[in-house]
C-alpha positions in Angstrom: -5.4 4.4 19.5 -1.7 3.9 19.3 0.3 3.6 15.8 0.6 0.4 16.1 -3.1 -0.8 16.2 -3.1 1.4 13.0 -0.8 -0.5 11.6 -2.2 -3.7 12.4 -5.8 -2.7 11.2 -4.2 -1.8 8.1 -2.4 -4.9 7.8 -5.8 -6.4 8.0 -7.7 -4.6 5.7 -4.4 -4.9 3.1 -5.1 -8.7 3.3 -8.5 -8.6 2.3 -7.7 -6.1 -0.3 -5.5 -9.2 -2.1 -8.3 -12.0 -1.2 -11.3 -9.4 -2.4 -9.4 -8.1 -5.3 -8.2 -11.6 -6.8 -11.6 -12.6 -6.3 -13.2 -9.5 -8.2 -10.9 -9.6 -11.2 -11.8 -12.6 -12.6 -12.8 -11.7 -16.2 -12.7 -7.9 -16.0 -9.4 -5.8 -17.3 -7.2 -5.1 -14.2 -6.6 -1.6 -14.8 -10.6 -0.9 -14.8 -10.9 -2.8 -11.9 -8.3 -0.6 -10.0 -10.4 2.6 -11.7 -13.7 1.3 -10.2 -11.8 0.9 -6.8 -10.2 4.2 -7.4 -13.6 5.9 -7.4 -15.0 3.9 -4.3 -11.9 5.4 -2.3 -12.4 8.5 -3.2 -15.7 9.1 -2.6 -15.2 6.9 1.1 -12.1 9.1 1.7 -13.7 12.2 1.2 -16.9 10.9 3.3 -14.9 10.3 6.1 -13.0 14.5 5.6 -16.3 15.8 5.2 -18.0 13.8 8.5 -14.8 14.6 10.5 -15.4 17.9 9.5 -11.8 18.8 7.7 -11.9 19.5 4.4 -11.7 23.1 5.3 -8.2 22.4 5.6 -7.7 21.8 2.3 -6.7 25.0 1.6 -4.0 25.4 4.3 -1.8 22.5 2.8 1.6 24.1 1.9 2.4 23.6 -2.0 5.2 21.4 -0.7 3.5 19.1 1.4 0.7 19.1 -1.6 3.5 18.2 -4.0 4.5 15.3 -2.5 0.8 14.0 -1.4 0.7 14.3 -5.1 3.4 12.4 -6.2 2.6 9.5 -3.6 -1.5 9.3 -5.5 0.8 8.8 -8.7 2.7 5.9 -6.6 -0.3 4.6 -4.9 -2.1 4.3 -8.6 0.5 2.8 -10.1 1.7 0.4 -7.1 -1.9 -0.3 -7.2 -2.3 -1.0 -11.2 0.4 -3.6 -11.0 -0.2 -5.1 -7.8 -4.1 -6.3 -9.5 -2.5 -6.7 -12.6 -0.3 -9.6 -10.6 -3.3 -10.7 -9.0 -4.5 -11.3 -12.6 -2.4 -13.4 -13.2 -1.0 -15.2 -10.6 -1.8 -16.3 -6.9 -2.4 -14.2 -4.3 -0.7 -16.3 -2.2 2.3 -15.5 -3.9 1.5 -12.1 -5.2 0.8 -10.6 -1.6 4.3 -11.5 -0.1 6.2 -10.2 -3.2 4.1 -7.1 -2.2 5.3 -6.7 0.6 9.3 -6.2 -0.2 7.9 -2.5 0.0 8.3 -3.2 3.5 12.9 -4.1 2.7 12.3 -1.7 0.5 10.6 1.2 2.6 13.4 0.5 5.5 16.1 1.2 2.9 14.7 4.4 1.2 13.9 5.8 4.8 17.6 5.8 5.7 18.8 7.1 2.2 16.0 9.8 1.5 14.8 10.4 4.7 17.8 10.0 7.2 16.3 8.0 9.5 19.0 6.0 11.5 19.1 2.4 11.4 18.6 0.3 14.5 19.4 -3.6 14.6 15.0 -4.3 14.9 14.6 -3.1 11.4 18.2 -4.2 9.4 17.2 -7.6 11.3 13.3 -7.2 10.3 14.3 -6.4 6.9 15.8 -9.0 6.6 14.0 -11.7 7.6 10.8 -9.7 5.7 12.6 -10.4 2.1 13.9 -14.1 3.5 10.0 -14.4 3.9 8.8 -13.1 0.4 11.0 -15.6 -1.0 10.3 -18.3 0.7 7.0 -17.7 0.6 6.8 -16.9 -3.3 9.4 -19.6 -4.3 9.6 -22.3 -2.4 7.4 -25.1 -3.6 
């Protein structure tokens, strides 16, 4: 499968993540909500290393590549602990597309931290992304 299918599968499943999520919060604490989902991951994710047959490779991961898988889990768990507890407490119709500035956001810090060049598609797609998340979160 191409990138792009990927991408769109994880589009999908990021969707039902906000519509399962809001749903399963009501009347529990966020943050043990995203702990309980936390543990479901992991033992799914390492499920899938161990039937794919890679954990073996575990040990070949450099100490810098480690370092910033690393520091991504400690963005991941903290994107993560505020995006349910804005679920919480407002609506995930609303919640989801301020979410998704990451997207703006992600085009920006890929040109400043990873010099990747920008192209008219994503200045233009970056764009209209935040024109979205606020129309979509403000506009009543």
């Amino acid at each position: 499968m191409s990138w792009i299918i990927y991408a769109i599968l994880s589009a999908v499943f990021a969707a039902l993540v906000a519509i399962f999520g809001k749903i399963g919060i009501k009347g529990v604490d966020s943050n043990l909500a995203v702990a309980i989902r936390t543990v479901i991951i992991v033992f799914f994710a390492w499920g899938v290393v161990w039937w794919q047959g890679t954990a073996g490779e575990l040990f070949k991961i450099s100490k810098y590549s480690l370092t910033f898988i690393i520091l991504s889990a400690f963005a991941t768990g903290l994107s993560w602990m505020f995006y349910y507890k804005a679920l919480q407490l407002g609506e995930a119709s609303k919640v989801a597309p301020i979410d998704k500035l990451s997207v703006a956001l992600t085009i920006i810090m890929a040109f400043i931290i990873l010099g990747e060049k920008p192209t008219a598609g994503n200045m233009i797609g970056g764009l209209l992304v935040t024109s979205g998340v606020l129309v979509a979160a403000l506009v009543k």
